[in-house]
C-alpha positions as CSV (number, residue, x, y, z in Angstrom):
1,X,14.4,39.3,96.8
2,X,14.3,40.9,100.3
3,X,12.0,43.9,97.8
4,X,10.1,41.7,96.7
5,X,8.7,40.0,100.0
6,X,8.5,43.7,101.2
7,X,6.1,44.6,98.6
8,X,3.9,41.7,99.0
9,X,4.1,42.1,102.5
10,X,2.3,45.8,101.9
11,X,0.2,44.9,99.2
12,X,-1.1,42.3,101.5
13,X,-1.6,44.2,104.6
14,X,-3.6,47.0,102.4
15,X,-5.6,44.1,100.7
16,X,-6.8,43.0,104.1
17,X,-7.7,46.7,105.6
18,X,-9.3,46.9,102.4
19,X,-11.1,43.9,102.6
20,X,-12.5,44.7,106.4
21,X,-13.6,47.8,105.4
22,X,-15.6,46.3,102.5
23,X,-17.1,43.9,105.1
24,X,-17.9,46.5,107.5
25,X,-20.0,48.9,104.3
26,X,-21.5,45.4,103.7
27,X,-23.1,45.1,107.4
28,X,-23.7,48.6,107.0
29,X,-25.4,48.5,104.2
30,X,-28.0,45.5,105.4
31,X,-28.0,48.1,108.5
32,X,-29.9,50.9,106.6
33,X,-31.8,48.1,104.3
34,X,-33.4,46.8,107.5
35,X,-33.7,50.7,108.7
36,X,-35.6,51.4,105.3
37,X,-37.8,48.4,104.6
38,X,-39.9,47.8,101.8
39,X,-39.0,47.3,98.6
40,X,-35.9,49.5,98.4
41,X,-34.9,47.7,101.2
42,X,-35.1,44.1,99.6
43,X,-33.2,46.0,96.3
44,X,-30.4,46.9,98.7
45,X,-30.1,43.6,100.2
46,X,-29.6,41.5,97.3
47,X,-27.5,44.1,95.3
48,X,-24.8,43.8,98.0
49,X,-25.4,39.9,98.4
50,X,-25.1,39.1,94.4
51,X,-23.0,41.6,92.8
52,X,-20.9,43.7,95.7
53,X,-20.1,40.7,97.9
54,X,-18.4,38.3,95.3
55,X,-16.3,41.5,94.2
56,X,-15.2,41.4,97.7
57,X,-14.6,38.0,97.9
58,X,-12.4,38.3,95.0
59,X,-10.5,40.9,96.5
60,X,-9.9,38.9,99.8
61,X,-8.8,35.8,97.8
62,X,-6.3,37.6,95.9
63,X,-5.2,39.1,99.0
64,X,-5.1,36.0,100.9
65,X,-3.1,34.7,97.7
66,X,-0.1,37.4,97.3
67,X,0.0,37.1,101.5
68,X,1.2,33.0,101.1
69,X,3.3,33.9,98.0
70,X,5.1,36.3,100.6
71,X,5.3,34.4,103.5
72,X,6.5,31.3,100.9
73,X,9.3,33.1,99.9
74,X,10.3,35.1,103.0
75,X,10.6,31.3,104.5
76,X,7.9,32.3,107.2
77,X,6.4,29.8,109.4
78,X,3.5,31.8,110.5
79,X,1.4,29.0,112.2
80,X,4.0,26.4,113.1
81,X,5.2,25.1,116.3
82,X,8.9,25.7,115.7
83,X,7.5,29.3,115.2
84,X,5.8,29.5,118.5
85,X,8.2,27.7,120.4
86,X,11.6,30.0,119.2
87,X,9.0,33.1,120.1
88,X,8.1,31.8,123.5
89,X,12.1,31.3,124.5
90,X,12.5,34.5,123.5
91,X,9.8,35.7,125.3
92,X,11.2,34.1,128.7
93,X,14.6,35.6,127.3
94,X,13.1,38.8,128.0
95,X,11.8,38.3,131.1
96,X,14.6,36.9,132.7
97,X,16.9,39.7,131.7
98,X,14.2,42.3,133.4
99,X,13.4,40.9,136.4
100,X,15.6,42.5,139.3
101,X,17.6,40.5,142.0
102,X,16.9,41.9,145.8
């Protein structure tokens, strides 16, 4: 099982750098459409808003997806307060043990 929640936990970590790096050639790519102008330029524009922009919405989704499915079954409480508070005590933890006594 242990595998299992290790692979999902890569696939989803890749799915996401590739997913901001699809967003980031999107911007780009409204970048040089502006640059261009005319025509070209409007062609550009709504070839990355109707057909390469849902492909990376897909991609997201299905990332987004496989990252719960991990967390579900690794029993991780990313956003929960038990989370936060067992990482802040050992936070303190940590501090206390380095701070010197004079």
């Amino acid at each position: 099982m242990k595998k299992i929640i290790e692979m999902l936990n890569k696939i989803f970590g890749w799915g996401i750098y590739i997913s901001l790096l699809a967003g980031g050639l999107a911007f780009f790519g409204f970048l040089v459409a502006i640059i261009m102008g005319g025509p070209d330029a409007g062609r550009l524009a709504v070839f990355i808003q109707k057909q390469y922009f849902p492909v990376v919405i897909r991609i997201a989704t299905i990332t987004i997806g496989v990252g719960l499915v991990g967390m579900y079954l690794g029993k991780e409480q990313a956003l929960s307060l038990v989370t936060d508070k067992r990482e802040a005590e050992e936070e303190m933890a940590k501090i206390k043990g380095k701070q010197i006594k004079c």
